[in-house]
C-alpha positions as CSV (number, residue, x, y, z in Angstrom):
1,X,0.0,0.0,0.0
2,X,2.7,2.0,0.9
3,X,4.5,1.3,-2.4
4,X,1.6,2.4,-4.3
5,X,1.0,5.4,-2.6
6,X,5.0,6.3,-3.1
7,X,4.4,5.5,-7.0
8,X,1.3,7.8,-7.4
9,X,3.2,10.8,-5.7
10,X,6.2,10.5,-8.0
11,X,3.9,10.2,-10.9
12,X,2.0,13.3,-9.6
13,X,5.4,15.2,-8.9
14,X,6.5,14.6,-12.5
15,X,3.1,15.7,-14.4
16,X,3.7,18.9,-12.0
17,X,7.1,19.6,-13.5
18,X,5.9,18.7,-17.0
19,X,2.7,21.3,-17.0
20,X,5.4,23.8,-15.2
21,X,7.9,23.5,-18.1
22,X,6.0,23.9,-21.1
23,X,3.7,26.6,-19.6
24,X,7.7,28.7,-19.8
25,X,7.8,31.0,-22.7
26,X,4.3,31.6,-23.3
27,X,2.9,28.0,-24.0
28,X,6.1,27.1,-26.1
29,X,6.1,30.1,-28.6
30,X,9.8,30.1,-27.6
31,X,10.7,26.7,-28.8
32,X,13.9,27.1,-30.5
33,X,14.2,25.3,-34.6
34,X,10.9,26.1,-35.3
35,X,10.9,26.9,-39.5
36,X,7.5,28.2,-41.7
37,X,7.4,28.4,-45.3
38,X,5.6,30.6,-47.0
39,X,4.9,31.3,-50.7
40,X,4.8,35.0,-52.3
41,X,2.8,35.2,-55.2
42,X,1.2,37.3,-57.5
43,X,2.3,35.4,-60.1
44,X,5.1,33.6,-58.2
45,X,7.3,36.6,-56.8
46,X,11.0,36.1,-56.9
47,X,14.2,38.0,-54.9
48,X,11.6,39.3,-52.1
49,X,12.5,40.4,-49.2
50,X,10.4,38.6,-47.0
51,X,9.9,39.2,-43.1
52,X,8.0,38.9,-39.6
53,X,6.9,41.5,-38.3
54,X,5.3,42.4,-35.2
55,X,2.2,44.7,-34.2
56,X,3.9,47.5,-34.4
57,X,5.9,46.4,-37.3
58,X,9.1,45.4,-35.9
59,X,11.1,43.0,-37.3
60,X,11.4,39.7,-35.7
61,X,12.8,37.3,-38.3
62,X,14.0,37.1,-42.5
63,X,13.2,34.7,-44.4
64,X,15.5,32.6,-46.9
65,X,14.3,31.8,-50.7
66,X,14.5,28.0,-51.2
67,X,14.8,26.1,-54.7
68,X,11.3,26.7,-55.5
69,X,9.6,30.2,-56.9
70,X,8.1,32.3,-54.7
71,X,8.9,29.9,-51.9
72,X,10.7,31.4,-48.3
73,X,11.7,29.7,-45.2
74,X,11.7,30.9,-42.3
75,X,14.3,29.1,-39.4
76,X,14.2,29.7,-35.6
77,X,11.3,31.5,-35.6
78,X,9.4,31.9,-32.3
79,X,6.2,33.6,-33.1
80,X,5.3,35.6,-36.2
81,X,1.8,38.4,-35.9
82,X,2.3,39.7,-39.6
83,X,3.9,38.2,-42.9
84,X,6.0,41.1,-45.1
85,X,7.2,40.9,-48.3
86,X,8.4,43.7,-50.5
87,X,10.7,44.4,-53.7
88,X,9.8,41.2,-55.4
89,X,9.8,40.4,-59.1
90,X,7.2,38.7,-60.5
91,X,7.9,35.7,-62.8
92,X,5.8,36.7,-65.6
93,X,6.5,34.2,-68.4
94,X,6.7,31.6,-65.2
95,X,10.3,30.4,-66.0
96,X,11.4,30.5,-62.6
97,X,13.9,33.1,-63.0
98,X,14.3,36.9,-62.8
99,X,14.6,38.6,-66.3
100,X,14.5,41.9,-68.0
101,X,12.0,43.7,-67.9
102,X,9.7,42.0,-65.7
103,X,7.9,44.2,-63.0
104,X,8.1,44.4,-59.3
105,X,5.2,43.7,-57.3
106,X,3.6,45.9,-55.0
107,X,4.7,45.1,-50.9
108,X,1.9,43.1,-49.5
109,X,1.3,41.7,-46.0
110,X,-0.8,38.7,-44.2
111,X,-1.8,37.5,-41.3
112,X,1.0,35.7,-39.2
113,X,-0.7,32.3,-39.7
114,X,-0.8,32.1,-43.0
115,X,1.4,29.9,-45.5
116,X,0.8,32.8,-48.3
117,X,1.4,36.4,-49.0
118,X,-0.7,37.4,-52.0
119,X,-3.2,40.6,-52.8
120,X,-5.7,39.1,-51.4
121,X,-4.1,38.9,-48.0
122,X,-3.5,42.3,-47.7
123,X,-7.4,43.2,-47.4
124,X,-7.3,40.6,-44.9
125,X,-4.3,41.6,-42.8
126,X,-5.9,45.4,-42.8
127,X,-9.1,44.3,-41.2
128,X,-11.3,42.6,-43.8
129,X,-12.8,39.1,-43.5
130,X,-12.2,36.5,-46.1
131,X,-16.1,36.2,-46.5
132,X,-15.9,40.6,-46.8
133,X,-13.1,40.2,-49.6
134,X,-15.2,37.1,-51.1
135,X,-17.8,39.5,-51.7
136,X,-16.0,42.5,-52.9
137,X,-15.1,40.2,-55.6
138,X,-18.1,38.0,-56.0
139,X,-16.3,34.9,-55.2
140,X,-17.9,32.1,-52.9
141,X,-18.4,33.3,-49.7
142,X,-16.0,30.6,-48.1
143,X,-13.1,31.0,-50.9
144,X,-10.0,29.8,-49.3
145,X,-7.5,33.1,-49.9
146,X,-4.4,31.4,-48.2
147,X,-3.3,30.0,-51.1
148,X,-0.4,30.8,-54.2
149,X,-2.2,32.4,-57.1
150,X,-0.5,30.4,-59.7
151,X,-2.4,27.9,-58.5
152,X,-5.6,29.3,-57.9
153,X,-8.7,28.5,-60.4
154,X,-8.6,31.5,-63.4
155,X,-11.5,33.9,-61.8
156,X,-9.3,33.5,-58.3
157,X,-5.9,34.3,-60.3
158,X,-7.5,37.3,-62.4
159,X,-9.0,38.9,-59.6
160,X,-5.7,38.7,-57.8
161,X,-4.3,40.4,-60.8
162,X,-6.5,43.0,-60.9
163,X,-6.0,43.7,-57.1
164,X,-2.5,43.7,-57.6
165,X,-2.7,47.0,-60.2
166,X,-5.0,48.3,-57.4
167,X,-2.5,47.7,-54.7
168,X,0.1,49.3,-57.1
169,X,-1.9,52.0,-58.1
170,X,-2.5,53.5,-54.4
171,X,1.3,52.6,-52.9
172,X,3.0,54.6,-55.8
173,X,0.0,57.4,-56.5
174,X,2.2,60.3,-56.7
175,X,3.8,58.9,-60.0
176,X,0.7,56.7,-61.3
177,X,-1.0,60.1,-62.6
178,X,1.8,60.8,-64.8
179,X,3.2,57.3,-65.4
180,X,0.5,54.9,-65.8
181,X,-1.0,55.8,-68.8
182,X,-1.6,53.1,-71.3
183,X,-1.6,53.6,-75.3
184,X,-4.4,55.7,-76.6
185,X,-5.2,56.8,-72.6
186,X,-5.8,60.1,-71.9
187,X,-4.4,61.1,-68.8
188,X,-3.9,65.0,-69.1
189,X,-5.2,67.4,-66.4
190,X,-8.3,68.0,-68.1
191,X,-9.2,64.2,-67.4
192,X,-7.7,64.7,-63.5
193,X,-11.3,65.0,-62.1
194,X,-12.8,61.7,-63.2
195,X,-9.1,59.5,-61.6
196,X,-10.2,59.0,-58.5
197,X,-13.4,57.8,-57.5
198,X,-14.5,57.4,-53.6
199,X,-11.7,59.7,-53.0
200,X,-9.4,55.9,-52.4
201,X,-6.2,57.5,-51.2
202,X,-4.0,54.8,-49.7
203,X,-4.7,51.3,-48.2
204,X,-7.1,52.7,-44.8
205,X,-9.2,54.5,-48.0
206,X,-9.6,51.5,-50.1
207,X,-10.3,49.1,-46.6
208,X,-12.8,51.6,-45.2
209,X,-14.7,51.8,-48.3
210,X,-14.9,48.2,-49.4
211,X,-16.1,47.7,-45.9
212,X,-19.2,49.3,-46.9
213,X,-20.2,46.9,-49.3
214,X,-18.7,48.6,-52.3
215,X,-17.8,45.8,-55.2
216,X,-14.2,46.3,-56.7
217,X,-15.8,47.0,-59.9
218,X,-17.8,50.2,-58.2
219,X,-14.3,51.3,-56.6
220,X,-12.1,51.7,-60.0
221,X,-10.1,54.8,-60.5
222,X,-10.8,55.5,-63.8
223,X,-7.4,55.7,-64.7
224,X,-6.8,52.0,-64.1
225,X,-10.6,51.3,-66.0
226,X,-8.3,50.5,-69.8
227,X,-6.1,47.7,-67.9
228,X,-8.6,46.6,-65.8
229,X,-11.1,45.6,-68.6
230,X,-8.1,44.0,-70.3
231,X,-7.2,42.0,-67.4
232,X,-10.5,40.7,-67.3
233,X,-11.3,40.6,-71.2
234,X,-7.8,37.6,-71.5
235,X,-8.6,34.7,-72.1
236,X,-5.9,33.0,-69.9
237,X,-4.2,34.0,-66.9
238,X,-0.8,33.8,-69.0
239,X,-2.5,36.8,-71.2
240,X,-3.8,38.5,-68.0
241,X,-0.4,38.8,-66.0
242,X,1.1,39.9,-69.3
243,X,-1.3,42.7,-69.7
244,X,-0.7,43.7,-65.9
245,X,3.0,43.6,-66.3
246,X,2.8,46.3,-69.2
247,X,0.6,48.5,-66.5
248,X,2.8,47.4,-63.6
249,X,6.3,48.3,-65.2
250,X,5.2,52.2,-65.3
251,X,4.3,52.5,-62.1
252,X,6.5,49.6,-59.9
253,X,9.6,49.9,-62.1
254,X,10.9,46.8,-63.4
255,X,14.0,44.9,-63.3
256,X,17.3,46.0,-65.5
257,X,15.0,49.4,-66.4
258,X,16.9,52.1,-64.6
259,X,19.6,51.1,-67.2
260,X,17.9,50.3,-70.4
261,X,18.8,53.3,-72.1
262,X,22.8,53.6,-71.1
263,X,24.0,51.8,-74.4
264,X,21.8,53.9,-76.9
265,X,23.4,57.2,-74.6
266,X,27.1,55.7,-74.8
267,X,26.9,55.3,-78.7
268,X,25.5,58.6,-79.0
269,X,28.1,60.1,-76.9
270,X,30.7,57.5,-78.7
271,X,29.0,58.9,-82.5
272,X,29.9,62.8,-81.5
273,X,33.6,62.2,-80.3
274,X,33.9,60.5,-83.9
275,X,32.9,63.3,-86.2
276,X,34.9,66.6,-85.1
277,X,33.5,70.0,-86.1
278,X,35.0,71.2,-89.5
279,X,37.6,73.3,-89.9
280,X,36.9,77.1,-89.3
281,X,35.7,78.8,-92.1
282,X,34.3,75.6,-94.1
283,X,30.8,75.9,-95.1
284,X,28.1,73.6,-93.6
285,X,27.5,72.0,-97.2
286,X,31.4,71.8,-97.9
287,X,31.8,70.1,-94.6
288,X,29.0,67.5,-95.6
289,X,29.9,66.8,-98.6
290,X,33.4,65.9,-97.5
291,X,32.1,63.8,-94.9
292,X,30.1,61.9,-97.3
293,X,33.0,61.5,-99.8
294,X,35.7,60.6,-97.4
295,X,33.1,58.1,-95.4
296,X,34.9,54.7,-96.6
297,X,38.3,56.3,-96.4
298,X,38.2,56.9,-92.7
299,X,37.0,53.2,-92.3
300,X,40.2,52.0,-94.2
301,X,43.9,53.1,-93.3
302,X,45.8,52.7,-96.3
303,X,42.9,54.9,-98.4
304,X,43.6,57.2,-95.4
305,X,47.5,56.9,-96.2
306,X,46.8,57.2,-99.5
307,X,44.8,60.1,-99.5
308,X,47.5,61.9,-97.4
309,X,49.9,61.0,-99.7
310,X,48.2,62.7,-102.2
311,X,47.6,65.8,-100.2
312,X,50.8,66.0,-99.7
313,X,51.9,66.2,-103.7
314,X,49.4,68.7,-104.3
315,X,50.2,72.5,-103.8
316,X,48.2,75.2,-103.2
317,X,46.3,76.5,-105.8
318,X,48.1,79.7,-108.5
319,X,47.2,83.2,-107.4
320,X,44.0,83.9,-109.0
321,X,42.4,80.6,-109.4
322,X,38.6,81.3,-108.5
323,X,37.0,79.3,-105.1
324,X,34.7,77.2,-107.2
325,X,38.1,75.3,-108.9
326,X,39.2,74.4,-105.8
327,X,35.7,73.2,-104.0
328,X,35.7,70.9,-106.9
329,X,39.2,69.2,-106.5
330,X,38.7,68.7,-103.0
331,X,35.4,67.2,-103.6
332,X,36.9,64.6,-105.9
333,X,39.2,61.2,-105.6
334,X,43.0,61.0,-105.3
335,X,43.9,59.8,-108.3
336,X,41.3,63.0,-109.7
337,X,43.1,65.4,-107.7
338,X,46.6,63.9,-108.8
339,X,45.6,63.7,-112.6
340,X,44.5,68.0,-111.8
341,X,47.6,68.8,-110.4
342,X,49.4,68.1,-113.7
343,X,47.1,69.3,-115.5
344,X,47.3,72.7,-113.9
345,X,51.2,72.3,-113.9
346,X,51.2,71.9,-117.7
347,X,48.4,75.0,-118.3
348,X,49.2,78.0,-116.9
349,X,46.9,80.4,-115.9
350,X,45.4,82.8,-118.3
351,X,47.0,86.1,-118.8
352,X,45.7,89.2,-117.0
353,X,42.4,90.6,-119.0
354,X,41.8,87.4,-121.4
């Protein structure tokens, strides 16, 4: 009995010590090796800078990018209230690889919880319910938005595209006005009054008014109305991220286009140190016709030799000889000019008065 009763208090003792320990650090939010994955995606989105924030926007940990796109691991993470990626590149032509041209993505947030960042989880992050941003889009009213867009169902991956220019639209508005313009738009300031509608400002705008019960249709600067319709006018999602990326790239910037037009400026620059102004006193048309004449000579060294050469054996023209004579012998070939010289050696000049 005694033996029993010595067994049962050891076995009490120990549950006691057990509920003490993990009950440290929160109920084990401080369990050290901890790793998340998430996916960025609007259209996969590559070299993001993904974080964890906290309430007050803090940052608690960095993720990694792993082998696959738009895929981010977190390690040693103990507790994460908000998901943060920013400066992305979405994979347009879905290659798996950053290339020229393509656009960056607008920064977008989620919910700590969640395995994906993606427009849609922005809405949520900033207060709306997946049932409220179901029916701003007039999806289901239990669509699951935790997912990667890529590989949502079409309606789910155009919408996402459509939020995305949205997104884009409001975090870069002081350059959209000017910027975003497609083709054939008319953006000037006579059109000024009709971009905006709701007055949608930034992100607390667009939140507060969708919360309302406005559809995303109702909510459309008018600006973004061309793209918009062409977004949802493709007839793939392949054709619809395309026709965002052209919209996207004017406002976001895209990759490699802060240098795209440094080689077209170093052969201009390259093309002026070439041609040398002419000599003073040469006329305009003199100098062009030269140029034009002497163009496969300066591409050649031995014509360029040879026509020195022949400079050199030709002297200055007699005393007298009118302007127009000696235009035309510059104007024409070596062996011309050489064939004039003795011809003018053998013919003197005509005598004063004839």
């Amino acid at each position: 009995m005694k033996k029993t009763r010595m067994i049962s208090v050891i076995a009490a003792s120990l549950l006691t010590a057990t509920v003490v320990f993990t009950g440290c650090g929160g109920g084990g939010s401080s369990v050290v090796g901890n790793t998340k994955i998430v996916k960025v995606s609007d259209g996969y989105v590559l070299e993001a800078t993904v974080k964890c924030k906290d309430s007050n926007g803090n940052d608690l940990a960095q993720a990694a990018a792993t082998d696959n796109p738009g895929e981010y691991q977190f390690v040693d993470i103990s507790s994460c209230p908000v998901l943060c990626a920013k400066e992305g590149i979405i994979d347009v032509n879905a290659n798996g690889q950053v290339d020229l041209g393509e656009p960056y993505a607008p920064k977008m947030t989620a919910p700590g919880n969640y395995t994906n960042i993606n427009p849609f989880t922005v809405l949520i992050q900033n207060g709306m319910s997946p049932a409220e941003v179901a029916s701003v889009f007039g999806l289901p009213v239990n669509t699951n938005f935790d997912i990667a867009i890529p590989e949502a169902p079409i309606t789910i991956r155009k919408k996402a595209i459509e939020l995305s220019v949205l997104l884009s639209y409001l975090q870069n508005k002081q350059n959209a006005v000017t910027k975003a313009c497609l083709p054939g738009q008319d953006c000037s300031e006579e059109s000024g009054e009709n971009l905006e509608v709701e007055n949608i400002d930034d992100l607390s705008d667009l939140i507060a008014i969708l919360k309302t019960g406005k559809t995303f249709e109702e909510i459309i600067p008018q600006e973004l109305q061309p793209v918009i319709n062409e977004i949802e006018n493709s007839d793939s999602p392949e054709e619809a991220e395309q026709k965002a990326a052209t919209f996207l790239v004017n406002i976001n910037g895209c990759n490699g286009c802060n240098g795209s037009s440094s080689s077209s400026q170093t052969s201009s620059s390259s093309s002026s140190e070439e041609m040398p102004p002419p000599p003073p006193g040469e006329s305009s048309s003199s100098s062009s016709s030269s140029s034009q004449t002497s163009s496969s000579s300066q591409t050649s060294s031995s014509s360029q030799t040879s026509s020195s050469s022949s400079s050199e054996e030709m002297p200055p023209p007699p005393p007298g000889e009118s302007s127009s004579s000696s235009s035309s012998s510059s104007q024409t070939s070596s062996s011309s000019q050489t064939s004039s010289s003795s011809s003018s050696e053998e013919m003197p000049p005509p005598p004063p008065g004839a």
